[in-house]
C-alpha positions as CSV (number, residue, x, y, z in Angstrom):
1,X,-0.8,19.1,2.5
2,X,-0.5,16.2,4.9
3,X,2.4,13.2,5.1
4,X,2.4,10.3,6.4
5,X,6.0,8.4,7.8
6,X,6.4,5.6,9.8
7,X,9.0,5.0,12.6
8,X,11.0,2.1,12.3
9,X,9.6,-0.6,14.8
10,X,11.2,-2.5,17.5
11,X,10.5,-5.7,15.4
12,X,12.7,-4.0,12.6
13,X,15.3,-3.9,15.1
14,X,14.9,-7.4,16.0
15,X,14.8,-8.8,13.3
16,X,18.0,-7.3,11.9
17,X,20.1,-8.9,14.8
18,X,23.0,-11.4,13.6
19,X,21.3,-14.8,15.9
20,X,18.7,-13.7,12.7
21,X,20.7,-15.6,10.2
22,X,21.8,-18.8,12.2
23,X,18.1,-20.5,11.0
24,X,20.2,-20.1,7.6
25,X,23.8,-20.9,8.0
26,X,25.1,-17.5,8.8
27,X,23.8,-16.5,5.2
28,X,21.5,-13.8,4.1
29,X,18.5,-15.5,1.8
30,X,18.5,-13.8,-1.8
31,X,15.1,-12.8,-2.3
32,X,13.8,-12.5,-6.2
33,X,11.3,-9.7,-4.9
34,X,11.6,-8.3,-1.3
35,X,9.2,-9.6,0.4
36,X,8.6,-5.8,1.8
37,X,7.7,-4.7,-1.7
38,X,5.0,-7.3,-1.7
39,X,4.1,-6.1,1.5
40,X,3.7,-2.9,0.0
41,X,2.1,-3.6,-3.0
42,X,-0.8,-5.1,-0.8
43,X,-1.2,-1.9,1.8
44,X,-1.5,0.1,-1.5
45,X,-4.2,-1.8,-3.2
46,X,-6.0,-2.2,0.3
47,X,-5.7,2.0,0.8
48,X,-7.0,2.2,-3.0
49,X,-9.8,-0.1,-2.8
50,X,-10.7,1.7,1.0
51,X,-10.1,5.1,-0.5
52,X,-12.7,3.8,-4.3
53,X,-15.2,2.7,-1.3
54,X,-15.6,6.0,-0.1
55,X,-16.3,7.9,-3.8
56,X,-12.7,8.7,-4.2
57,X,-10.9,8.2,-7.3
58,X,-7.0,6.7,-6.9
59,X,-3.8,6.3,-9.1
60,X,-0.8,4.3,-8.8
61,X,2.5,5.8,-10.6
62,X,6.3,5.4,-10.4
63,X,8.2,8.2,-9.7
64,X,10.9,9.6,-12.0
65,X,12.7,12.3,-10.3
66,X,12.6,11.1,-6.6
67,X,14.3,13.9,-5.2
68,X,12.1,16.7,-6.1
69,X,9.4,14.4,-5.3
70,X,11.1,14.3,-1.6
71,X,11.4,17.7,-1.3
72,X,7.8,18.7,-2.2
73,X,7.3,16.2,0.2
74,X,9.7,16.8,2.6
75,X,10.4,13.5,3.0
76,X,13.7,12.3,4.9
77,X,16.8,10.9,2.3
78,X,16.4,7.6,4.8
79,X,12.9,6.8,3.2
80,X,12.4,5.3,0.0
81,X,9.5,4.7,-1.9
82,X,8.3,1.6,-3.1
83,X,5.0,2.9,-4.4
84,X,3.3,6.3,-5.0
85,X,-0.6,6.3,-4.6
86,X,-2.6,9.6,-5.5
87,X,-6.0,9.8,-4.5
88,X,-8.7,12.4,-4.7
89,X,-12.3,13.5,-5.5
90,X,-13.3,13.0,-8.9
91,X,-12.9,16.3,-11.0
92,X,-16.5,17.4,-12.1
93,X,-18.1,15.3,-10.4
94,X,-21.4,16.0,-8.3
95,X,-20.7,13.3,-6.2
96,X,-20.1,14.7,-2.4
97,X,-18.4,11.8,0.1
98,X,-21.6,11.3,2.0
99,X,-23.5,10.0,-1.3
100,X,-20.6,8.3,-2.5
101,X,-21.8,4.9,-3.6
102,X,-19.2,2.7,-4.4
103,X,-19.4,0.7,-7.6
104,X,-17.8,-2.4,-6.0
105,X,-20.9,-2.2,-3.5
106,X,-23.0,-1.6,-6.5
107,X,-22.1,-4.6,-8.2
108,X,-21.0,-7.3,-5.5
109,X,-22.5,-10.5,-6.1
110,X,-24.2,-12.7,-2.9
111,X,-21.1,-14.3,-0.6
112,X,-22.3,-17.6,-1.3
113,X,-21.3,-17.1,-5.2
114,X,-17.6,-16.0,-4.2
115,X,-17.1,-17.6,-1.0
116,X,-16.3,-21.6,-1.2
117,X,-15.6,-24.0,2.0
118,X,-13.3,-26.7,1.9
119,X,-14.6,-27.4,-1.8
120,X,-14.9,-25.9,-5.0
């Protein structure tokens, strides 16, 4: 089994500096959503669609006892997660990664049907 965990950067750092809030009156902006789970909304459905691209077969789930979860995982009690993605080679099937043929490739209609510039 292999993890994955990611420092935190220097612009993490930065960014949490006091000077940050003076653009807003010394006051912290109340987000409806963080933006961060946005942000990692997007990386998951970008690593699903990569992962469906290469003949595997993802899932997206919450998770209900995040502690066991953590130490399957042996992930630190600093880290949270936002979003559990599964991924994996469909059970059954005769499909090996180098035939893999991804539907989305199979189906994908000419650019010049999807892609528009400047007008509709």
């Amino acid at each position: 089994m292999s993890s994955c965990s990611f420092a935190r950067p220097i612009t993490t750092q930065r960014y949490q500096k006091p000077d940050k809030l003076e653009t807003t009156g010394g006051t912290e902006i109340e987000w409806p959503a963080p933006y961060w789970y946005v942000d990692a909304g997007a990386a998951a459905m970008a690593l699903m669609f990569a992962a469906i691209d290469e003949g595997l077969d993802t899932a997206i789930f919450g998770v209900t006892d995040v502690p066991a979860l953590k130490r399957t995982l042996g992930v630190p009690d600093d880290v949270h997660f936002v979003v559990v993605v599964t991924m994996g080679y469909p059970a059954g099937d005769d499909v090996f990664p180098d035939e893999a043929k991804s539907a989305f490739n199979e189906r994908r209609k000419a650019r010049s049907e999807v892609v528009h510039w400047e007008r509709w």
